[in-house]
N, C-alpha and C positions, 0 to 999 in steps of 0.2 A: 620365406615362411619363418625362418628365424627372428628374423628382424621383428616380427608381429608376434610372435612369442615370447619377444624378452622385454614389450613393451614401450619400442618406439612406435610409434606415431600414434598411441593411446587406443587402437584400433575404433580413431575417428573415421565417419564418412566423409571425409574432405571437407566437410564446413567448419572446422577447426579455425584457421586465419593463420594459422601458426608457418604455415609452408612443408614442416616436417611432415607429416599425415599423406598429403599430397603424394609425394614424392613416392613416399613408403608404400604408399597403393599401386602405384605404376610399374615402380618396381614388384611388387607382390602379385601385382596382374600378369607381369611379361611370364615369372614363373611357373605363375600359378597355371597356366595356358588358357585363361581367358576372364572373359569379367563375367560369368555366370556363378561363379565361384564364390566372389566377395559382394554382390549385389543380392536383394530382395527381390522376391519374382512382383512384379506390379498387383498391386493390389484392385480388386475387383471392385463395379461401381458402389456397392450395397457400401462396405468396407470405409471408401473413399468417402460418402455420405454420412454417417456413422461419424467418424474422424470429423467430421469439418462438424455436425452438428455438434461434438462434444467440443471443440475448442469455440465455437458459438457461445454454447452455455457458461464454456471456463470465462472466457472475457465477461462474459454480462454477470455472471457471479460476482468476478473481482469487480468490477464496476458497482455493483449494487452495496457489497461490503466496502468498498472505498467510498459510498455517499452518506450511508449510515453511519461510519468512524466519524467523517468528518462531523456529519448532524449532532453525533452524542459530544464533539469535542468542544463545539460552538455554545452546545447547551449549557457545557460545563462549566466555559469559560462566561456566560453572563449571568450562568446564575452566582458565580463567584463576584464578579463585578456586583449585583445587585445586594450580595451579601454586604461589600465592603461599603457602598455608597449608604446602606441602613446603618451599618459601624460610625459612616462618619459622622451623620445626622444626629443619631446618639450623645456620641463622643460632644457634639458641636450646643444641643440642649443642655446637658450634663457642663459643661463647662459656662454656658450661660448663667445659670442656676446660682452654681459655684459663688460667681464674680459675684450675685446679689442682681443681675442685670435683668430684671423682670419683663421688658420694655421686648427683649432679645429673645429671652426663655419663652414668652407666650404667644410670641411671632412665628418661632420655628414649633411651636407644638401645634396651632393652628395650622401651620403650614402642613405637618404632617396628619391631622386628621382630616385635613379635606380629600387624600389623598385615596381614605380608604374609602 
């Protein structure tokens, strides 16, 4: 009982992976004079139900927030694309313009009214 009081074995239920926990229960069981001591009395069916519907709900929640993150990220990501592809069309008339290049400038401004 010491041993569980000064904080070996984290007082896991053995699913730790570590080894130490393990050990620390077995030893803690032989002292303790039995495993009614360090276990859970089993939980009843209602209880059991209850649990499994709530880790149901947990999973399809993160599911449902993990489809929406990704929707609003993809959004973001083409409506940025879409911003910069209008920049460059811009940039690309604008610079037509510039040169005196009319031939160019009235090609890409057709181009973009047919669009809307």
């Amino acid at each position: 009982t010491s041993a569980s009081s000064s904080g070996v074995g984290g007082g896991s239920s053995g699913r730790g992976g570590d080894g130490v926990s393990s050990s620390s229960d077995a030893v803690g069981g032989a002292i303790g004079g039995g495993d009614g001591e360090s276990k859970r009395p089993p939980l009843s069916k209602e209880e059991q139900e209850k649990r499994r519907k709530a880790r149901k709900f947990e999973r399809h929640f993160k599911r449902f927030e993990n489809f929406h993150r990704t929707r609003r990220e993809f959004s973001a990501r083409l409506g940025k694309q879409l911003v910069q592809r209008q920049d460059r069309v811009a940039k690309e008339r604008l610079r037509a313009l510039k040169t005196n290049d009319e031939e160019e400038y009235f090609r890409l401004v057709s181009k973009s009214k047919n669009k809307r």
